[in-house]
C-alpha atoms as a printed R data frame, in Angstrom:
    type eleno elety resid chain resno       x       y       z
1   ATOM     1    CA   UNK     A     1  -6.690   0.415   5.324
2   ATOM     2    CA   UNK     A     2  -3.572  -0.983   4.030
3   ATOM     3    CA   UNK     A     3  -2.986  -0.659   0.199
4   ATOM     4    CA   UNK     A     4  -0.096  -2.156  -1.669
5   ATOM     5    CA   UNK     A     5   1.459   0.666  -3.893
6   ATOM     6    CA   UNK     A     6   4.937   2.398  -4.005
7   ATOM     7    CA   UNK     A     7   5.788   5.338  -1.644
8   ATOM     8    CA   UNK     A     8   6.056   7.705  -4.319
9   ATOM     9    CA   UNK     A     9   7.420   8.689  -7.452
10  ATOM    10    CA   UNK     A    10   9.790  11.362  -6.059
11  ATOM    11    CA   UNK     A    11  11.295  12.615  -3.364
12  ATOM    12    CA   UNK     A    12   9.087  15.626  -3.002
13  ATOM    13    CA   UNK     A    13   6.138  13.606  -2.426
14  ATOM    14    CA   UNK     A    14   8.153  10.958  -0.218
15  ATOM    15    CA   UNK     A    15   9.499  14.325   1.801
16  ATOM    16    CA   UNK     A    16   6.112  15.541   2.141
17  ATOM    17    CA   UNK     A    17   4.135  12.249   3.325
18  ATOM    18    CA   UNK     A    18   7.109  12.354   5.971
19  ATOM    19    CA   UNK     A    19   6.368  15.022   7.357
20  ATOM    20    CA   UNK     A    20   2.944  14.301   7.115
21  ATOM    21    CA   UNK     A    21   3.293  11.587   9.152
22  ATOM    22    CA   UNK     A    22   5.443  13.625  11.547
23  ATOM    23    CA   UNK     A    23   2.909  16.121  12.104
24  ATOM    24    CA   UNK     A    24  -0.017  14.165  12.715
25  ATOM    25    CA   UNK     A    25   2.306  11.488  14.931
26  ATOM    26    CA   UNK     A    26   1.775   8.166  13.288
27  ATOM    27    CA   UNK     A    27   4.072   5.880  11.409
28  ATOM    28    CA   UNK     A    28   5.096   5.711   7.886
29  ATOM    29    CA   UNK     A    29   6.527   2.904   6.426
30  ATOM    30    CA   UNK     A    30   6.694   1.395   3.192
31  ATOM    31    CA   UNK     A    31   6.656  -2.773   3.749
32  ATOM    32    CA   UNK     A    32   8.364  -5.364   1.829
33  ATOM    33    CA   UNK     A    33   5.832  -7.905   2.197
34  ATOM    34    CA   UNK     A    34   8.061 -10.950   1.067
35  ATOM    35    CA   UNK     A    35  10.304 -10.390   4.038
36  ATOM    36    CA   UNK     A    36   7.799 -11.173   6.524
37  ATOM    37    CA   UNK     A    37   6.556 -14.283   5.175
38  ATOM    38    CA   UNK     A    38   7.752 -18.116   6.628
39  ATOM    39    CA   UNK     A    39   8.452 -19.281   3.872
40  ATOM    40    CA   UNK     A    40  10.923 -16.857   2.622
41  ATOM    41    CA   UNK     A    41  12.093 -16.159   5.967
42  ATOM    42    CA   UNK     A    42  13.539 -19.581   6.035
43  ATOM    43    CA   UNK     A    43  15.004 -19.394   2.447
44  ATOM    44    CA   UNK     A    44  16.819 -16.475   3.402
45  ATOM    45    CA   UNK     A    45  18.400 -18.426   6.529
46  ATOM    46    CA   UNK     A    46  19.059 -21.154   4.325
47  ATOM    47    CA   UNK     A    47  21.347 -18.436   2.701
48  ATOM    48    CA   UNK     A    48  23.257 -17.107   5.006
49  ATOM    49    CA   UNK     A    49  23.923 -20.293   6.622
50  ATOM    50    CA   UNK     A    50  25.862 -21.069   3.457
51  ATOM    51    CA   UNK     A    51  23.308 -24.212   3.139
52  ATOM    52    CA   UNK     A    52  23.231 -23.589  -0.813
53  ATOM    53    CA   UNK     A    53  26.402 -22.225  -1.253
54  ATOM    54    CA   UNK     A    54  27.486 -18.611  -2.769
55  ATOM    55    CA   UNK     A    55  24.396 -17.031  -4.547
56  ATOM    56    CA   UNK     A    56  24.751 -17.376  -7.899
57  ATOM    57    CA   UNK     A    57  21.552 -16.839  -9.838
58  ATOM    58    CA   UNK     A    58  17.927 -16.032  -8.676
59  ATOM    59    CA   UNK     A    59  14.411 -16.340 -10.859
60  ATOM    60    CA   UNK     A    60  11.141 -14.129  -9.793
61  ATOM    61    CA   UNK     A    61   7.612 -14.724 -10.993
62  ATOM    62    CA   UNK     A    62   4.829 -12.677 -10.563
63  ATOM    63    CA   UNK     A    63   1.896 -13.902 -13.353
64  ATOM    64    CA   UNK     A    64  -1.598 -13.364 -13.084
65  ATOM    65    CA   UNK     A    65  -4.100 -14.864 -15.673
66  ATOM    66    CA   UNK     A    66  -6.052 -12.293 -17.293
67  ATOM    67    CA   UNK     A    67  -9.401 -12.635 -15.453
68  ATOM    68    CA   UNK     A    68  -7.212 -12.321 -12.143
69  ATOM    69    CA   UNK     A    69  -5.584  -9.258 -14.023
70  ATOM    70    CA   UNK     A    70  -8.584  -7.236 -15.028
71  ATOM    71    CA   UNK     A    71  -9.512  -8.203 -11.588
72  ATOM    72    CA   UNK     A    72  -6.810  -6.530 -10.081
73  ATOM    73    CA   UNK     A    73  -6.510  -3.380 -12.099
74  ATOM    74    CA   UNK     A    74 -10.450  -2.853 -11.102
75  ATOM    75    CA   UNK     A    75 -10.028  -3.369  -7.206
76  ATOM    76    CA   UNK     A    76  -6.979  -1.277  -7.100
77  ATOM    77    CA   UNK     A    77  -7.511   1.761  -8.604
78  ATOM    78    CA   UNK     A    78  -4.259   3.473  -7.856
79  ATOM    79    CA   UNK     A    79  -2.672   0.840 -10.504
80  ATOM    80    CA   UNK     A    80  -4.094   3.553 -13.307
81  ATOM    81    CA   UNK     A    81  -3.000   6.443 -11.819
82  ATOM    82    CA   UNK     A    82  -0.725   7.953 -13.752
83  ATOM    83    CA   UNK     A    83   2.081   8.478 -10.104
84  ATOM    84    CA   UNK     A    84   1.429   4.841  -9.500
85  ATOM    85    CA   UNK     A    85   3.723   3.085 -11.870
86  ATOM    86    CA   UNK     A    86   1.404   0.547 -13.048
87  ATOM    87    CA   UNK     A    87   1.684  -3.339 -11.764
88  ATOM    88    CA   UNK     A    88   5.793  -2.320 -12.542
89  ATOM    89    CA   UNK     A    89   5.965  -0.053  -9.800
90  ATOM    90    CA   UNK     A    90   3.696  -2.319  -7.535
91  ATOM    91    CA   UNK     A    91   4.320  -5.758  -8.262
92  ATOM    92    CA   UNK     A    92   7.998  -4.940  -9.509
93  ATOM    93    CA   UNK     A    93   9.037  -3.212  -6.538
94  ATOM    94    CA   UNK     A    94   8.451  -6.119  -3.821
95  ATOM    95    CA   UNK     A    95  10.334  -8.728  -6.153
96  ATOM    96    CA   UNK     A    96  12.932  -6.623  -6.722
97  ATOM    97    CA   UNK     A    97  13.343  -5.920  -2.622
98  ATOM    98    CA   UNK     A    98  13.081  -9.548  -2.590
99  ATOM    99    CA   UNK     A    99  16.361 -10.383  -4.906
100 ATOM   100    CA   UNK     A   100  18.372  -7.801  -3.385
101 ATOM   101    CA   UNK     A   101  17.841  -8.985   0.498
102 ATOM   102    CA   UNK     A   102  17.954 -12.941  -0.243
103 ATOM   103    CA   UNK     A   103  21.405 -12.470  -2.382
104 ATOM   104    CA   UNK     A   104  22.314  -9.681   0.249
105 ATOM   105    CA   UNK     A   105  23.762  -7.900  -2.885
106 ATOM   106    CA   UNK     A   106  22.770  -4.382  -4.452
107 ATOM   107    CA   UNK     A   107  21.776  -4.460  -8.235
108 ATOM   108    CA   UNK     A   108  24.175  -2.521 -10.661
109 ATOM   109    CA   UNK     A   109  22.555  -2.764 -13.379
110 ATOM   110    CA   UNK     A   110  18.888  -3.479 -14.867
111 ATOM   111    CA   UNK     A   111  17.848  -4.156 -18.585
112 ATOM   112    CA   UNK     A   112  13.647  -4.359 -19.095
113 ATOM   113    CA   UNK     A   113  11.726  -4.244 -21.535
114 ATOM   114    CA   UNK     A   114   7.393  -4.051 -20.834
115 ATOM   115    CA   UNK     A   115   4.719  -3.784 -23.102
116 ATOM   116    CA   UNK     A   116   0.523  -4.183 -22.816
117 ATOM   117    CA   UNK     A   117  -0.004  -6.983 -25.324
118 ATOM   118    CA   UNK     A   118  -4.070  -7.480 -23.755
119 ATOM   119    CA   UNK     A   119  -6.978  -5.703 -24.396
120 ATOM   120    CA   UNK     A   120  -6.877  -4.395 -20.442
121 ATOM   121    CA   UNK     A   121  -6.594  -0.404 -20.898
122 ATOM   122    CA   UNK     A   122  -3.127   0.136 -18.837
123 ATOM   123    CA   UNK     A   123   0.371   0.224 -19.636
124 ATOM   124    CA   UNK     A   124   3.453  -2.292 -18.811
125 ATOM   125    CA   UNK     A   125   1.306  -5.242 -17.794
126 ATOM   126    CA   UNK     A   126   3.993  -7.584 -18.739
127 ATOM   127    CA   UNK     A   127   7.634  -6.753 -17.467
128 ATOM   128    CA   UNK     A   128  11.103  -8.847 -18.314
129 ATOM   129    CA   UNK     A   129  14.191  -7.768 -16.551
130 ATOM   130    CA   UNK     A   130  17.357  -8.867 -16.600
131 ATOM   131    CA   UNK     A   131  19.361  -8.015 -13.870
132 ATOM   132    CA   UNK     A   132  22.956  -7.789 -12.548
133 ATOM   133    CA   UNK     A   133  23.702  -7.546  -8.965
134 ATOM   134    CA   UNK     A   134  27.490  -6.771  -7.099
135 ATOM   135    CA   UNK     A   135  29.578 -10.252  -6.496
136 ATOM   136    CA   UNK     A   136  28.824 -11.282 -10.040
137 ATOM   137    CA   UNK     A   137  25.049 -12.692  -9.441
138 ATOM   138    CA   UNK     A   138  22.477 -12.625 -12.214
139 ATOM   139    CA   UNK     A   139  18.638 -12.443 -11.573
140 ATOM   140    CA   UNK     A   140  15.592 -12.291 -14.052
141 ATOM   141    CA   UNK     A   141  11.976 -11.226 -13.176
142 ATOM   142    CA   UNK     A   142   9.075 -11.904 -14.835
143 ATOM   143    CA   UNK     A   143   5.925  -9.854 -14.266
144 ATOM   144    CA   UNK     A   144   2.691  -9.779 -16.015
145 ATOM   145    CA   UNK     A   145  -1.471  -9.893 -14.896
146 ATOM   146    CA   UNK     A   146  -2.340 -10.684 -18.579
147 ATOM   147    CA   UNK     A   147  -1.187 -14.671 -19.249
148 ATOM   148    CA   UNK     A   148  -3.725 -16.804 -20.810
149 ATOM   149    CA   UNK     A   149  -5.812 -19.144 -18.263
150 ATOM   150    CA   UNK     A   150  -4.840 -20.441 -16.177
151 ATOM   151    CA   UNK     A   151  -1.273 -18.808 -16.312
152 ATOM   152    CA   UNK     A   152   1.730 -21.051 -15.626
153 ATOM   153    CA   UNK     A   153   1.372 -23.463 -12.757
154 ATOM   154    CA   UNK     A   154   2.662 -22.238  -9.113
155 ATOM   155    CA   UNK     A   155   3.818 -18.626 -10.382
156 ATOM   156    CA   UNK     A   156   1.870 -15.971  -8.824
157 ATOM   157    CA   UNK     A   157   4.687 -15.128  -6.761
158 ATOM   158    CA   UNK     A   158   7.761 -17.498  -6.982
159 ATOM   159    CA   UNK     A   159  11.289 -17.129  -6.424
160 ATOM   160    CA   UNK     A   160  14.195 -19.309  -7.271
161 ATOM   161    CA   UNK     A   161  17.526 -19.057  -5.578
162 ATOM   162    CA   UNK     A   162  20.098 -21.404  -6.918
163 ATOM   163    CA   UNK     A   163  23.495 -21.254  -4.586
164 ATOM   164    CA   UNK     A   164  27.076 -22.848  -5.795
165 ATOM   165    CA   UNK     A   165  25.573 -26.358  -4.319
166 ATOM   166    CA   UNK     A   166  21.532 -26.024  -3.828
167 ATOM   167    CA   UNK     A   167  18.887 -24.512  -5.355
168 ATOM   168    CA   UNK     A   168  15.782 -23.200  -3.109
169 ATOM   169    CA   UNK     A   169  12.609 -22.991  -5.477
């Protein structure tokens, strides 16, 4: 079974589910989901066909409404853990992958600031980043599983990309 969490915490435990892996002769990979999907496989084409012009800005959402959020945190145990990084390391971690291959640009430098503000028992269940990526281009990301229903409308995973003359939503 498939579950959607980050590799590890460190390098030591990365290092040691390699070999692992190695030993025992199966594959190890840690997927970026958003890369495989149709929708944002065209987006990204759209990009570097230049069809929106220079990346310039991009927007991620991630919000969950708090039913969907206790939800969550209840069918994937490994969100408490205390290696696990919370819905930052698991949600965070995908949209973040996401930003970096549609602008094709590394990020240089990342303010955030999280905080639990709902009565669900785990921390950082609400993440705002602002980020800075080489070539100048700005991103934000939004992350929470704890918005009042029924959340904001077509945000439980949404990216916006706006080039130098289009904007892909």
């Amino acid at each position: 079974m498939l579950a959607e969490k980050p590799m590890a915490d460190a390098v030591a435990a990365c290092d040691a589910m390699i070999a692992a892996c190695h030993a025992a002769k199966v594959r190890l990979a840690v997927v970026k989901t958003e890369r495989y999907r149709k929708l944002t496989l065209r987006a990204k084409e759209l990009v570097d066909e230049g069809r929106i012009g220079p990346v310039w800005m991009l927007n991620t959402f991630s919000m969950f409404p708090v039913p969907v959020g206790k939800d969550l945190h209840q069918s994937r145990p490994w969100f408490s853990h205390p290696d696990g990084g919370g819905l930052f390391m698991v949600m965070a971690s995908h949209n973040a992958d996401m930003l970096r291959w549609i602008s094709g640009w590394n990020a240089v430098r990342v303010f955030a600031q999280v905080n639990t503000f709902s009565d669900l028992p785990e921390p950082a269940l609400t993440v705002m980043a602002q980020i800075a990526f080489e070539g100048g281009i700005i991103a934000q990301m939004w992350i929470s599983s704890e918005m009042p229903p029924p959340s904001m409308p077509s945000a439980e995973v949404r990216f916006q990309v706006v080039g130098g003359s289009g904007i892909l939503d």
